[in-house]
mmCIF file of the N, C-alpha and C atoms, coordinates in Angstrom:
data_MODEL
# 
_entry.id   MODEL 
# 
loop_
_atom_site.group_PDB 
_atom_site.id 
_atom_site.type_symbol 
_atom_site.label_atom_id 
_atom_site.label_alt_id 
_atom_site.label_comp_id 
_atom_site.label_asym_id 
_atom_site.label_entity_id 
_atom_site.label_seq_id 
_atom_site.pdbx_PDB_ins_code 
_atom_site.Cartn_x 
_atom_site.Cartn_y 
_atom_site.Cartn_z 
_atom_site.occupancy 
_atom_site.B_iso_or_equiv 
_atom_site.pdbx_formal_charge 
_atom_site.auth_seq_id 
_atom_site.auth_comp_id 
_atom_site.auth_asym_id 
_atom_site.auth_atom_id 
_atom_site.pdbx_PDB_model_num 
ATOM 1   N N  . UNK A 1 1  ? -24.663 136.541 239.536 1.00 0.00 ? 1  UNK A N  1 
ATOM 2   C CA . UNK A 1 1  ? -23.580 137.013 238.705 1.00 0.00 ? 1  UNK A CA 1 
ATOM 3   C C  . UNK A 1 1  ? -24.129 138.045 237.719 1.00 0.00 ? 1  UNK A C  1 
ATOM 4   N N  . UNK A 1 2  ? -23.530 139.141 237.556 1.00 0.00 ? 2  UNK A N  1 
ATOM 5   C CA . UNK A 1 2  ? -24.212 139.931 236.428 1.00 0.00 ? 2  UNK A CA 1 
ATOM 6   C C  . UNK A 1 2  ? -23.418 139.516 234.696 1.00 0.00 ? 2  UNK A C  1 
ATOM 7   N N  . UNK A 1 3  ? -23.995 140.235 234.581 1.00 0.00 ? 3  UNK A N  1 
ATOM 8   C CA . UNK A 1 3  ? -23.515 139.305 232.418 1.00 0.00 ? 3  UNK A CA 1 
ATOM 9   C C  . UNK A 1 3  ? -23.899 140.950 231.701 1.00 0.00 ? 3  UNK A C  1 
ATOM 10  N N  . UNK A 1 4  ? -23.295 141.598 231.161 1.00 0.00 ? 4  UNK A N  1 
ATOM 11  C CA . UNK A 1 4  ? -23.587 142.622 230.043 1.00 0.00 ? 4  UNK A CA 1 
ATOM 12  C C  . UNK A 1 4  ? -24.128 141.767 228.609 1.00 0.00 ? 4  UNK A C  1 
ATOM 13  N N  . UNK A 1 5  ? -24.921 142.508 228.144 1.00 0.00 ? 5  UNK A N  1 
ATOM 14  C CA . UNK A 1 5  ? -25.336 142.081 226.921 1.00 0.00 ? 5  UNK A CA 1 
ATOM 15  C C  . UNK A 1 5  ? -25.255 143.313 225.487 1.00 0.00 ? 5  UNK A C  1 
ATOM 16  N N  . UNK A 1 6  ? -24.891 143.037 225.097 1.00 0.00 ? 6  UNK A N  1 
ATOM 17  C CA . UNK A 1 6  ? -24.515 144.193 223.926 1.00 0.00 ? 6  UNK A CA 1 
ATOM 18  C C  . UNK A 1 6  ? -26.056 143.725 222.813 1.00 0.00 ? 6  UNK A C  1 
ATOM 19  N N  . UNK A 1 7  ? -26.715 144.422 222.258 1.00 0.00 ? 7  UNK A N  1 
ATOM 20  C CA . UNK A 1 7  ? -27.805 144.046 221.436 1.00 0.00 ? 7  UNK A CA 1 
ATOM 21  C C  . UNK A 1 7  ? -27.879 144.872 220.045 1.00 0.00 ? 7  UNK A C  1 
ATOM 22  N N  . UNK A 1 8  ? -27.944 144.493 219.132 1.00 0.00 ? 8  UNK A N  1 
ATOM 23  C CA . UNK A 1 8  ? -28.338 144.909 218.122 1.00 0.00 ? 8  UNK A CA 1 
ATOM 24  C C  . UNK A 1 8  ? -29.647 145.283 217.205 1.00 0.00 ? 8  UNK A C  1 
ATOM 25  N N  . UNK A 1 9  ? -30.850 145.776 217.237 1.00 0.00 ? 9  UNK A N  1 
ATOM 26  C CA . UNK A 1 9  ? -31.501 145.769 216.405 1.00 0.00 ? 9  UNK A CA 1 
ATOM 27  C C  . UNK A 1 9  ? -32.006 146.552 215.249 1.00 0.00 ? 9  UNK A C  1 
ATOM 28  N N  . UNK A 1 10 ? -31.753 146.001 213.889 1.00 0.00 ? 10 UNK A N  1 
ATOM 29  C CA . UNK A 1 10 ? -31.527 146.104 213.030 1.00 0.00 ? 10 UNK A CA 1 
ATOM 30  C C  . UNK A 1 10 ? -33.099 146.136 211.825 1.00 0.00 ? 10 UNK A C  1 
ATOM 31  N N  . UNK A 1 11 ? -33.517 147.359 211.393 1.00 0.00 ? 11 UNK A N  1 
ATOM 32  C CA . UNK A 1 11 ? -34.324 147.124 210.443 1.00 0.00 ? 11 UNK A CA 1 
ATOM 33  C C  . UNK A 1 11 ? -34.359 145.791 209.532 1.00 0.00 ? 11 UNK A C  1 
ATOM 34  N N  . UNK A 1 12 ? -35.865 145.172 209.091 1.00 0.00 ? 12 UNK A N  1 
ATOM 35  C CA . UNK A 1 12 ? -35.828 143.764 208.369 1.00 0.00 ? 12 UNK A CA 1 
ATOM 36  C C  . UNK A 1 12 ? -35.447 144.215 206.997 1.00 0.00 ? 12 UNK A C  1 
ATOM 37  N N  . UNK A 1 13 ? -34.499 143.692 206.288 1.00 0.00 ? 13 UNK A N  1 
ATOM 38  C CA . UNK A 1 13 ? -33.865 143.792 205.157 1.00 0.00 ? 13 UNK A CA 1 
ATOM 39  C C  . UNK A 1 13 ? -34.941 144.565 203.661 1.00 0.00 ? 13 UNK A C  1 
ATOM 40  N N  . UNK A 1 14 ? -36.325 143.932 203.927 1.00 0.00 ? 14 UNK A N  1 
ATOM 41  C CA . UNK A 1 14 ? -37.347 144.451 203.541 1.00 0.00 ? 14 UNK A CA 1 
ATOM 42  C C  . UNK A 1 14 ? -37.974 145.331 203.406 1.00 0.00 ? 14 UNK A C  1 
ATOM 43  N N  . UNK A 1 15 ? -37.904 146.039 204.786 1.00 0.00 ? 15 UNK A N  1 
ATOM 44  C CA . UNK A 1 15 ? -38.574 147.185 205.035 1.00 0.00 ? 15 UNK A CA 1 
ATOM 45  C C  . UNK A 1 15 ? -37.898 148.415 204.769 1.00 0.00 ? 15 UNK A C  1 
ATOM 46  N N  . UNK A 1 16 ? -38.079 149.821 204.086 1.00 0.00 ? 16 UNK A N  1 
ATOM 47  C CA . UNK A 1 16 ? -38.000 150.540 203.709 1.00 0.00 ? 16 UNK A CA 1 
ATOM 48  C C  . UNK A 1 16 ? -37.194 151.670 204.966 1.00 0.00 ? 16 UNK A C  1 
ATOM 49  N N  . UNK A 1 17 ? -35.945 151.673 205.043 1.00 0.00 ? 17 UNK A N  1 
ATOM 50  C CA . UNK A 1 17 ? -35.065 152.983 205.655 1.00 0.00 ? 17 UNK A CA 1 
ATOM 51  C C  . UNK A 1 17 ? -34.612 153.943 205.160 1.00 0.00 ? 17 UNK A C  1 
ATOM 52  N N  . UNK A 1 18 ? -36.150 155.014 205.436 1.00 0.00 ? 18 UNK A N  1 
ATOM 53  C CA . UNK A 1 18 ? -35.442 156.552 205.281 1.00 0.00 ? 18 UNK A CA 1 
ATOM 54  C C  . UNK A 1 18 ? -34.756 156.896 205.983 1.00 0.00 ? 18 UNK A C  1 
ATOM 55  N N  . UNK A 1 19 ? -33.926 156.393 207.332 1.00 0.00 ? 19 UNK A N  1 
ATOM 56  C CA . UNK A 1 19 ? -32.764 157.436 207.740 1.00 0.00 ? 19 UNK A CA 1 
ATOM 57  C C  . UNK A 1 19 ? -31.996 156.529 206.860 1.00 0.00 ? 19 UNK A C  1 
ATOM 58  N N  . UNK A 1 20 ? -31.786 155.236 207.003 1.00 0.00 ? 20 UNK A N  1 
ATOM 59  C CA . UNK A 1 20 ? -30.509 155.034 205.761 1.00 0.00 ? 20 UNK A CA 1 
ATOM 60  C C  . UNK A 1 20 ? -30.699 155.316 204.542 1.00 0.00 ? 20 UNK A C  1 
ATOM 61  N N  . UNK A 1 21 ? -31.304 155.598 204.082 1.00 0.00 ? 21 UNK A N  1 
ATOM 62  C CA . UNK A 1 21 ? -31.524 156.100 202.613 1.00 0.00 ? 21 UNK A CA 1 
ATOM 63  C C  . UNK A 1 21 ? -31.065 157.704 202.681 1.00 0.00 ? 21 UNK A C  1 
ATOM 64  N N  . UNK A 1 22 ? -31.240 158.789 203.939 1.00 0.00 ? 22 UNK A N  1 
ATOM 65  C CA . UNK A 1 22 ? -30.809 160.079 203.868 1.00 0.00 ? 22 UNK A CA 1 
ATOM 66  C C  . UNK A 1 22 ? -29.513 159.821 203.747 1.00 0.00 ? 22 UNK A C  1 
ATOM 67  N N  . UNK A 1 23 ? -28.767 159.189 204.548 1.00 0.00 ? 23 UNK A N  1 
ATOM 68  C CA . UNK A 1 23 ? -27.428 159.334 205.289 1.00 0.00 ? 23 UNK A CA 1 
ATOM 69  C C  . UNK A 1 23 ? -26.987 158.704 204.021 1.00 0.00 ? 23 UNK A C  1 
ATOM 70  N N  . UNK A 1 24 ? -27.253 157.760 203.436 1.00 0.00 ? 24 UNK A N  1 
ATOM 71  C CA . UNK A 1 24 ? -26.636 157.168 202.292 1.00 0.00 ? 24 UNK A CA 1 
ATOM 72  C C  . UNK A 1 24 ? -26.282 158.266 200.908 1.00 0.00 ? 24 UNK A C  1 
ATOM 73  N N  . UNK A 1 25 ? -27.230 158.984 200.935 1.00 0.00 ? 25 UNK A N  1 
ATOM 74  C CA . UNK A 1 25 ? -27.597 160.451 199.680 1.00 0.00 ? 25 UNK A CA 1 
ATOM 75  C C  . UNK A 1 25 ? -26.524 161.294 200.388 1.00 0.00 ? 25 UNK A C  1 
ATOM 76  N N  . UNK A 1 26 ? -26.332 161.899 201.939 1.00 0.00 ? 26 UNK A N  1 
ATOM 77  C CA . UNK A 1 26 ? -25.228 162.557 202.298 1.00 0.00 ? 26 UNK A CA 1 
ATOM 78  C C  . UNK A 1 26 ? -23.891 162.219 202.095 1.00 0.00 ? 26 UNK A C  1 
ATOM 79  N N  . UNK A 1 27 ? -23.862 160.805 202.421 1.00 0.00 ? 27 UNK A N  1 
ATOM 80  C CA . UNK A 1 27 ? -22.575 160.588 202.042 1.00 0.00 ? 27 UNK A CA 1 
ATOM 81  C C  . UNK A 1 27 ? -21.694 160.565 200.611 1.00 0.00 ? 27 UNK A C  1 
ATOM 82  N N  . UNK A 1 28 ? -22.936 160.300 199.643 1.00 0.00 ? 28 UNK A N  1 
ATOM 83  C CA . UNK A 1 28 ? -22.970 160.529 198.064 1.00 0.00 ? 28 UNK A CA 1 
ATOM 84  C C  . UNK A 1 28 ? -22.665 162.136 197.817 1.00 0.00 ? 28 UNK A C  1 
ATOM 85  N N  . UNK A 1 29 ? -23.402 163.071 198.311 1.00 0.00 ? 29 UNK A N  1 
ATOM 86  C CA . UNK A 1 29 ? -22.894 163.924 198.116 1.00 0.00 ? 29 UNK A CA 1 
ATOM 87  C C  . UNK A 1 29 ? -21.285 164.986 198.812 1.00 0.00 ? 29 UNK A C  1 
ATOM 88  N N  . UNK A 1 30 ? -21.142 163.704 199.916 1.00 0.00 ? 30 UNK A N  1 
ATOM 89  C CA . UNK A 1 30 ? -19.430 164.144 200.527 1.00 0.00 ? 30 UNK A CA 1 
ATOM 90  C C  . UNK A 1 30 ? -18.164 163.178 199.293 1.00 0.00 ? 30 UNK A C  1 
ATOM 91  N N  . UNK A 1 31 ? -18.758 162.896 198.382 1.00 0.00 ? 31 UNK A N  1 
ATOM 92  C CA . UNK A 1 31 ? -18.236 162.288 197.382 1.00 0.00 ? 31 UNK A CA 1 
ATOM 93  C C  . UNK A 1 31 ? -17.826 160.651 197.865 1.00 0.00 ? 31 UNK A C  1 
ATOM 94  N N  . UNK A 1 32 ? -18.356 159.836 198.711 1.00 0.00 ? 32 UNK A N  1 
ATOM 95  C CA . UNK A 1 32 ? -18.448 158.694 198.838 1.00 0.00 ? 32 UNK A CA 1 
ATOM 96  C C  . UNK A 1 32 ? -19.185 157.475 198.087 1.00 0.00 ? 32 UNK A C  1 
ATOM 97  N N  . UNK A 1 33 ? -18.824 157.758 197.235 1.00 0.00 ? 33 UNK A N  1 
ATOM 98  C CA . UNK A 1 33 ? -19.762 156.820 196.108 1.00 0.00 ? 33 UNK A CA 1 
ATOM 99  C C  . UNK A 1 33 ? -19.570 155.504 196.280 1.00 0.00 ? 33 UNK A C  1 
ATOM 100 N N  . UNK A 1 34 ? -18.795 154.839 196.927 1.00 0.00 ? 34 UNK A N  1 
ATOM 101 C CA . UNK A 1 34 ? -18.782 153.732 197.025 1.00 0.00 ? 34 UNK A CA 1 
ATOM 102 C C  . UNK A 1 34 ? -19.403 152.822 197.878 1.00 0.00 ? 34 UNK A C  1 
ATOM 103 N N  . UNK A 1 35 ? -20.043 153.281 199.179 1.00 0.00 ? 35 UNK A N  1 
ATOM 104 C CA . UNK A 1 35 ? -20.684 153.496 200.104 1.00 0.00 ? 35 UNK A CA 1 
ATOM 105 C C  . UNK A 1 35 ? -21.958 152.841 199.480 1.00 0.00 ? 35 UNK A C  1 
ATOM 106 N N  . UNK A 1 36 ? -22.402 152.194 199.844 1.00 0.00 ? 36 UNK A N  1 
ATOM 107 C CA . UNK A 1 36 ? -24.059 151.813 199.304 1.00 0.00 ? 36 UNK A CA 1 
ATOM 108 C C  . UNK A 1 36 ? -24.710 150.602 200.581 1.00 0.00 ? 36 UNK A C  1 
ATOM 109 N N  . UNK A 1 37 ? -26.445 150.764 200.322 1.00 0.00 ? 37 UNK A N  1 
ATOM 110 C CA . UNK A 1 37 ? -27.168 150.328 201.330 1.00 0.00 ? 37 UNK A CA 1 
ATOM 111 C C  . UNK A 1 37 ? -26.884 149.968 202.922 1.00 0.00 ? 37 UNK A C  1 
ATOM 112 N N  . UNK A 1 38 ? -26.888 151.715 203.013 1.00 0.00 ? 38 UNK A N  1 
ATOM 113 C CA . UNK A 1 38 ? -26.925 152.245 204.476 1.00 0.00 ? 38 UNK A CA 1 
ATOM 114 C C  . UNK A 1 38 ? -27.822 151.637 205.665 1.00 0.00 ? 38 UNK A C  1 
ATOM 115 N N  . UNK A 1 39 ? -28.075 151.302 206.442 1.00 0.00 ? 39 UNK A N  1 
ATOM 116 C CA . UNK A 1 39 ? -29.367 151.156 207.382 1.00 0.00 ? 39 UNK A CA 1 
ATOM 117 C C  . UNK A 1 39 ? -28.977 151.678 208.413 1.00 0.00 ? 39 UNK A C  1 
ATOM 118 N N  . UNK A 1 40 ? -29.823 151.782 209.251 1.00 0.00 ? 40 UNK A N  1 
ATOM 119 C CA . UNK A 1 40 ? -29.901 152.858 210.404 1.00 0.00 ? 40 UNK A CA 1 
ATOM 120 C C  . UNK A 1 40 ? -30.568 151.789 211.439 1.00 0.00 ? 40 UNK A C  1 
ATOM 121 N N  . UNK A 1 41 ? -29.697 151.583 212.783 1.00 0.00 ? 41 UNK A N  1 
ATOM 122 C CA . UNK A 1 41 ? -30.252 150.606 213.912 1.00 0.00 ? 41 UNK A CA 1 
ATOM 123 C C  . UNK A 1 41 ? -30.049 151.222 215.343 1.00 0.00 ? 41 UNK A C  1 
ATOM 124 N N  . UNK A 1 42 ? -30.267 150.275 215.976 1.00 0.00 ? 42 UNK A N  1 
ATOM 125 C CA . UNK A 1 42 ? -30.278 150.841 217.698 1.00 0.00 ? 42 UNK A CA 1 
ATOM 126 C C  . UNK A 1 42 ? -29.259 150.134 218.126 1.00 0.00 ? 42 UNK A C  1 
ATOM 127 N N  . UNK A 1 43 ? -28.285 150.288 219.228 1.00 0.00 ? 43 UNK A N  1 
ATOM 128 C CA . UNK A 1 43 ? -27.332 149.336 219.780 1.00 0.00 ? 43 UNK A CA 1 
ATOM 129 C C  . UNK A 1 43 ? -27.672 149.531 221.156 1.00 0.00 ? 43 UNK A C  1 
ATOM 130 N N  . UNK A 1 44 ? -27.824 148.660 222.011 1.00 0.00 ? 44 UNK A N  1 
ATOM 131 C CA . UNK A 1 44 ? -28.056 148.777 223.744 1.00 0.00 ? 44 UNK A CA 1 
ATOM 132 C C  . UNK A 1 44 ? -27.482 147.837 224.367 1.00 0.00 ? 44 UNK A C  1 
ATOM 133 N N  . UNK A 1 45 ? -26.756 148.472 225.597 1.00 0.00 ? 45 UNK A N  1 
ATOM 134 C CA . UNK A 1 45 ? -26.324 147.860 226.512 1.00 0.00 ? 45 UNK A CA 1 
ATOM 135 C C  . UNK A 1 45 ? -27.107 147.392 227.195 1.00 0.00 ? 45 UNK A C  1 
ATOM 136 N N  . UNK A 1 46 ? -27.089 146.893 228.376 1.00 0.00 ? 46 UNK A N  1 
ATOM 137 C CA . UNK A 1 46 ? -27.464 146.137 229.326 1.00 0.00 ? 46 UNK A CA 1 
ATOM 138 C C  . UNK A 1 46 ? -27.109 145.287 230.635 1.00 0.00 ? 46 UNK A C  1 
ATOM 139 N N  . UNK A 1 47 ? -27.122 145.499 231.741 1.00 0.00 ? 47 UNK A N  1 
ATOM 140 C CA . UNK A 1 47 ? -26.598 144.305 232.651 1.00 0.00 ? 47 UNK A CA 1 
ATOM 141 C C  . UNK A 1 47 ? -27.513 143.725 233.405 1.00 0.00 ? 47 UNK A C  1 
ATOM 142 N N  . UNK A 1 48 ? -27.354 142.267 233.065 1.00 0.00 ? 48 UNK A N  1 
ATOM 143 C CA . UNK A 1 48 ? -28.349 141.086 234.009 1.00 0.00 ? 48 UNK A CA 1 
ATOM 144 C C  . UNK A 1 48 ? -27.691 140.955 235.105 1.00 0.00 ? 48 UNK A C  1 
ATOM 145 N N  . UNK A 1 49 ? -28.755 140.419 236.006 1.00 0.00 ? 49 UNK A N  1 
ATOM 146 C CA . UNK A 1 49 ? -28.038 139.424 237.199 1.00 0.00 ? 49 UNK A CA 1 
ATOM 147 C C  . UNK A 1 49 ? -28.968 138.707 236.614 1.00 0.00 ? 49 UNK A C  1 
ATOM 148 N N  . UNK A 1 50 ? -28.412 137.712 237.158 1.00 0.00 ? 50 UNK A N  1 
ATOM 149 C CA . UNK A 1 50 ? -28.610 136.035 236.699 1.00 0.00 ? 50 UNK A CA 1 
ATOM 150 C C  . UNK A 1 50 ? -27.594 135.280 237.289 1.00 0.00 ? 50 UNK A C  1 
ATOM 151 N N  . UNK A 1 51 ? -28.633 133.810 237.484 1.00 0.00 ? 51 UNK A N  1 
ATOM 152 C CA . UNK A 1 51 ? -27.337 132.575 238.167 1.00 0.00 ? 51 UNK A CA 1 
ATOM 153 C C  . UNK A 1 51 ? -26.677 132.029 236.970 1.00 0.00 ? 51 UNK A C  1 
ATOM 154 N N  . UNK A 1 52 ? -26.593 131.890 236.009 1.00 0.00 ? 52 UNK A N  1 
ATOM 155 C CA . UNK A 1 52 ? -26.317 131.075 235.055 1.00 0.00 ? 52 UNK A CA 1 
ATOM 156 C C  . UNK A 1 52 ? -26.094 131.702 233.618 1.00 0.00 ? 52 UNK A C  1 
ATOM 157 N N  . UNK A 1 53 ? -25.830 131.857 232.653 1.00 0.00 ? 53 UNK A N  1 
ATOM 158 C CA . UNK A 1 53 ? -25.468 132.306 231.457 1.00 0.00 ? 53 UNK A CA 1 
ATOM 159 C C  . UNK A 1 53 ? -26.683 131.963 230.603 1.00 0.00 ? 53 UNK A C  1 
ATOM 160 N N  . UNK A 1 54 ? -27.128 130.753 231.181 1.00 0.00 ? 54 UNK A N  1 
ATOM 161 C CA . UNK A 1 54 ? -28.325 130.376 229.985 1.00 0.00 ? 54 UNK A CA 1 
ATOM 162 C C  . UNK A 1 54 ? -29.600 131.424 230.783 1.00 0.00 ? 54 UNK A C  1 
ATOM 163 N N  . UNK A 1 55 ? -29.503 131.591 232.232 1.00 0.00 ? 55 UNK A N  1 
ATOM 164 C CA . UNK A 1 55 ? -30.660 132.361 232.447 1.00 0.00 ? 55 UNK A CA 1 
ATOM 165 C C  . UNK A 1 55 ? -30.264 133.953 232.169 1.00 0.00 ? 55 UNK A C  1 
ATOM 166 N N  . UNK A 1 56 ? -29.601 134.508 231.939 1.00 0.00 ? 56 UNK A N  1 
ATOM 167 C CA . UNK A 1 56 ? -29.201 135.276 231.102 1.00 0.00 ? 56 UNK A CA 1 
ATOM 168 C C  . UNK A 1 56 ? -29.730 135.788 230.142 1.00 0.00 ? 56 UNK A C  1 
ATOM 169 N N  . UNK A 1 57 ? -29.477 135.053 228.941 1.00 0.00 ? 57 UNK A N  1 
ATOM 170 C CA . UNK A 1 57 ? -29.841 134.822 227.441 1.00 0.00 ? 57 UNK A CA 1 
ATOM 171 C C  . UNK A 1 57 ? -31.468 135.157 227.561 1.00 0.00 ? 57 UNK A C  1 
ATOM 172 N N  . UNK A 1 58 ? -31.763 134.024 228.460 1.00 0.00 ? 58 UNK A N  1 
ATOM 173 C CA . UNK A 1 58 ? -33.318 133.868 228.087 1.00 0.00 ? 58 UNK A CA 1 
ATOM 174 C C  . UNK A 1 58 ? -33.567 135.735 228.660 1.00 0.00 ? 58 UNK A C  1 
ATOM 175 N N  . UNK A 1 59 ? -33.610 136.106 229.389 1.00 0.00 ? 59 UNK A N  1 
ATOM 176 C CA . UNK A 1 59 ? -33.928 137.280 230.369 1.00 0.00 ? 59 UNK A CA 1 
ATOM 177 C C  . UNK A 1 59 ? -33.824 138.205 229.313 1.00 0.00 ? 59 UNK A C  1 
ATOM 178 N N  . UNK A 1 60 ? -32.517 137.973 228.638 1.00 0.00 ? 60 UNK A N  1 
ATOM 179 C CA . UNK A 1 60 ? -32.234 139.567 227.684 1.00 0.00 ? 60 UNK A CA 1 
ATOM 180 C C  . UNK A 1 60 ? -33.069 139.118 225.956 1.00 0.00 ? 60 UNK A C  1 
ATOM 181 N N  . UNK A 1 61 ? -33.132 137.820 225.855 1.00 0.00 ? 61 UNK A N  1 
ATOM 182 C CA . UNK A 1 61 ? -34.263 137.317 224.941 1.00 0.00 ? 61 UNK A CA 1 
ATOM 183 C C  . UNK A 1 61 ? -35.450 137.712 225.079 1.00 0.00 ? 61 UNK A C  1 
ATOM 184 N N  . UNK A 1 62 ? -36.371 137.703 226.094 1.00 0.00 ? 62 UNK A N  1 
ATOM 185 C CA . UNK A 1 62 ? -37.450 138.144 226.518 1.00 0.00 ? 62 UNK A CA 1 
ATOM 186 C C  . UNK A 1 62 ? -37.565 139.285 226.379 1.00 0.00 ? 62 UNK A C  1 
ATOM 187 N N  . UNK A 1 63 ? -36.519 140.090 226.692 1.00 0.00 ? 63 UNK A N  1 
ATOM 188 C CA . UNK A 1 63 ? -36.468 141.411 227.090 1.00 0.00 ? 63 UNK A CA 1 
ATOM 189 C C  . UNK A 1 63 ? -36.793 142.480 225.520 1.00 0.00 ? 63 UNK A C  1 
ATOM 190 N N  . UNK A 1 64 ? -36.085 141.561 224.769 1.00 0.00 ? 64 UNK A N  1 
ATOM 191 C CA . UNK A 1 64 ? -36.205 141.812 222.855 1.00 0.00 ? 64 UNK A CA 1 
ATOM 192 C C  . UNK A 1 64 ? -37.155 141.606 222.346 1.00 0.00 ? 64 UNK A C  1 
ATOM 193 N N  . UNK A 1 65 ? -37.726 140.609 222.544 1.00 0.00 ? 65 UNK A N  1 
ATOM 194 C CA . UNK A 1 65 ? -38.863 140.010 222.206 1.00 0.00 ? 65 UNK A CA 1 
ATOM 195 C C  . UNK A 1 65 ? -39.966 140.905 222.329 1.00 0.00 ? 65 UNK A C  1 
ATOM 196 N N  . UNK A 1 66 ? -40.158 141.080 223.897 1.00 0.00 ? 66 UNK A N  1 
ATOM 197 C CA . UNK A 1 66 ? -41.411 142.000 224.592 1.00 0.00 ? 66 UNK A CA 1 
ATOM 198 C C  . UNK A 1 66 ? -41.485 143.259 224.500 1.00 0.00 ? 66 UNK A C  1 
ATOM 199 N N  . UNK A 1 67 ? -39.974 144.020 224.305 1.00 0.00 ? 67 UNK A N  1 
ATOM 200 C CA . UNK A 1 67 ? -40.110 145.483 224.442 1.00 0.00 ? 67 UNK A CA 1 
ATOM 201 C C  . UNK A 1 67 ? -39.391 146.004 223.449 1.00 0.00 ? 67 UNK A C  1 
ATOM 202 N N  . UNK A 1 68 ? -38.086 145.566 223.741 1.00 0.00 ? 68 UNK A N  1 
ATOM 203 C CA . UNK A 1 68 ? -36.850 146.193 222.848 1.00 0.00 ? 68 UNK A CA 1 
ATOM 204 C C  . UNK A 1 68 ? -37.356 146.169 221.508 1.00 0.00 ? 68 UNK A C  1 
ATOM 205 N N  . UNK A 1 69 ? -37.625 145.483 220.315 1.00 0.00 ? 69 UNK A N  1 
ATOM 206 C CA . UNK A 1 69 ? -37.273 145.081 219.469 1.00 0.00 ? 69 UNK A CA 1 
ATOM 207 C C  . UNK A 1 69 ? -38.898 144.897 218.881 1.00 0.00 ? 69 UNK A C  1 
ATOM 208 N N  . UNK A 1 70 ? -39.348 146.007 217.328 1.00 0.00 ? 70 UNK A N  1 
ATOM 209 C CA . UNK A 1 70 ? -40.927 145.317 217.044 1.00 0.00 ? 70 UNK A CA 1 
ATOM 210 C C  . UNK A 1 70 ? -40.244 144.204 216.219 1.00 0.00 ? 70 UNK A C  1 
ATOM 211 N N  . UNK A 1 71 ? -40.964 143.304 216.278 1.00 0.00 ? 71 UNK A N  1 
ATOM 212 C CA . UNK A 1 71 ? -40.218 142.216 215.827 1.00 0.00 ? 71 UNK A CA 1 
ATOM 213 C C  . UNK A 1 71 ? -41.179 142.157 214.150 1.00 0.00 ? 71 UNK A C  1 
ATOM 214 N N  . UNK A 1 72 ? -42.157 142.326 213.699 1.00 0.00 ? 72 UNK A N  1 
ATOM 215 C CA . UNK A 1 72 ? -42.976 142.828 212.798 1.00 0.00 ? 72 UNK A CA 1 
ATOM 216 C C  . UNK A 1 72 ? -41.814 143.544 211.847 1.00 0.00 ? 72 UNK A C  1 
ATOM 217 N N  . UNK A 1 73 ? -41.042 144.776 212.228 1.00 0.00 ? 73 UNK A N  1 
ATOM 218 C CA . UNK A 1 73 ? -40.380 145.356 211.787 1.00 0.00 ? 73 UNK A CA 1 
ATOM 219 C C  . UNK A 1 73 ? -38.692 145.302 211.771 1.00 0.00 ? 73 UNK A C  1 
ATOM 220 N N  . UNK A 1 74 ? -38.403 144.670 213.280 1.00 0.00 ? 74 UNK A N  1 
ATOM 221 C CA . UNK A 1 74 ? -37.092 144.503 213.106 1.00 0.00 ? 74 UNK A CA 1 
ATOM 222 C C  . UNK A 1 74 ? -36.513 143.075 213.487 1.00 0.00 ? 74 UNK A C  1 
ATOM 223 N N  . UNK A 1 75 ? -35.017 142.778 213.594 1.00 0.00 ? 75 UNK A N  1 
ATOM 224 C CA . UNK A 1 75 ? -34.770 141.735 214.299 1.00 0.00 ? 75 UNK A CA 1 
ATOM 225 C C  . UNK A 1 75 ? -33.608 141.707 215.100 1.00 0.00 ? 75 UNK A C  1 
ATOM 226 N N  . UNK A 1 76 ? -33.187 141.302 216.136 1.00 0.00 ? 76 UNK A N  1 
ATOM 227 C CA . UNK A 1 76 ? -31.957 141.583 216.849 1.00 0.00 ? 76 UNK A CA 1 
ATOM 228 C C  . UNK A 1 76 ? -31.159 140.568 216.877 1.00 0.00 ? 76 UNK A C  1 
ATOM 229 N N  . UNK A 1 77 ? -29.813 140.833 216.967 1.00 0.00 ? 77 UNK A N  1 
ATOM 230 C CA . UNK A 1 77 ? -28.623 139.792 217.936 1.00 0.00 ? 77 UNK A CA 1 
ATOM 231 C C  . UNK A 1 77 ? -27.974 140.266 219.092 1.00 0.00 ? 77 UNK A C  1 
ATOM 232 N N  . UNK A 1 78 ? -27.338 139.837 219.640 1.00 0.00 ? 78 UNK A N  1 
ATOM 233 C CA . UNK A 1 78 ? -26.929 139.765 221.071 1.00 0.00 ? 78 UNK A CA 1 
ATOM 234 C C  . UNK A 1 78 ? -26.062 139.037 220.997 1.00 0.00 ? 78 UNK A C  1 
ATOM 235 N N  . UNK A 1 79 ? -25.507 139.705 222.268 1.00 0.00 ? 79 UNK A N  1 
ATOM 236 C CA . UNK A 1 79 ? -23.632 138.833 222.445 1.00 0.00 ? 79 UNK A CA 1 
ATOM 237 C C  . UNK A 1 79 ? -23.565 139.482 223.928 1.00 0.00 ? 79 UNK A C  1 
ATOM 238 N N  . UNK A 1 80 ? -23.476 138.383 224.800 1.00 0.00 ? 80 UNK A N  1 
ATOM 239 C CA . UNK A 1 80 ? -23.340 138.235 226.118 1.00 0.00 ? 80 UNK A CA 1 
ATOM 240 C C  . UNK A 1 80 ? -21.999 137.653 226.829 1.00 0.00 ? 80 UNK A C  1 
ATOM 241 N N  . UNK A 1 81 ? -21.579 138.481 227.507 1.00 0.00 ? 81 UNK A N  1 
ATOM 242 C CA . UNK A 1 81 ? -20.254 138.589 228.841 1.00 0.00 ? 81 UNK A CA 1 
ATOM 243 C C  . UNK A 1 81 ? -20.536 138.664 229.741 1.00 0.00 ? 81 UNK A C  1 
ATOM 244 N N  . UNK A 1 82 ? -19.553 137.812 230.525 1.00 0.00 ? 82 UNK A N  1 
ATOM 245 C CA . UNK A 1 82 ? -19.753 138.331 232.275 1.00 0.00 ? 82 UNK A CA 1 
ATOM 246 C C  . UNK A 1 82 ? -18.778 139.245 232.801 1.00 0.00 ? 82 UNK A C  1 
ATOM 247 N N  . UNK A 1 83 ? -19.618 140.085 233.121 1.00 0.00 ? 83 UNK A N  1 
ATOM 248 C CA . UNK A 1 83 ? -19.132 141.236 233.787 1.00 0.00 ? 83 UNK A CA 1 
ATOM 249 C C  . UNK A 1 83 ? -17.589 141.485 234.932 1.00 0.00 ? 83 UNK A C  1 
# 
C-alpha cells in the first residue's frame, strides 16, 4: 500500500535563524509590525510503500532521523495518509 507523508522540519527553538530573522526585518519594513519570531523550515513530501501504517511511520522515521533532518540542529513532525 503506498501512504504519503507530509514532514516538517523545523529549526530547534534555540538555535539562531538568520533567514527568519531577514524575512522577519522585511516584513517590519512592509509595515507588518505585528508579525514577530519568524523561522524558516523545510516541508517534504513523500510516498512509502509499505504493508502496514506502522511500517510506514517507522520507514519515514528513519528516513528523518538518518538523512532528512540534522537532528543536532533541527527537529521534525510528520503526518501520514494513505494514498
Amino acid at each position: 500500500m503506498k501512504y504519503i507523508a507530509e514532514i516538517d522540519i523545523m529549526t530547534r527553538p534555540e538555535i539562531l535563524d538568520p533567514q527568519g530573522k531577514a524575512v522577519k526585518l522585511g516584513l517590519h519594513n512592509l509595515h507588518m509590525d505585528s508579525i514577530d519570531n519568524v523561522r524558516i523550515g523545510k516541508h517534504i513530501r513523500l510516498e512509502v510503500d509499505a504493508d502496514t501504517e506502522t511500517q510506514a511511520r517507522e520507514t519515514v522515521d528513519a528516513a528523518c532521523r538518518q538523512l532528512l533532518a540534522n537532528l543536532i540542529m533541527e527537529e521534525y513532525t510528520f503526518a501520514l495518509q494513505a494514498a
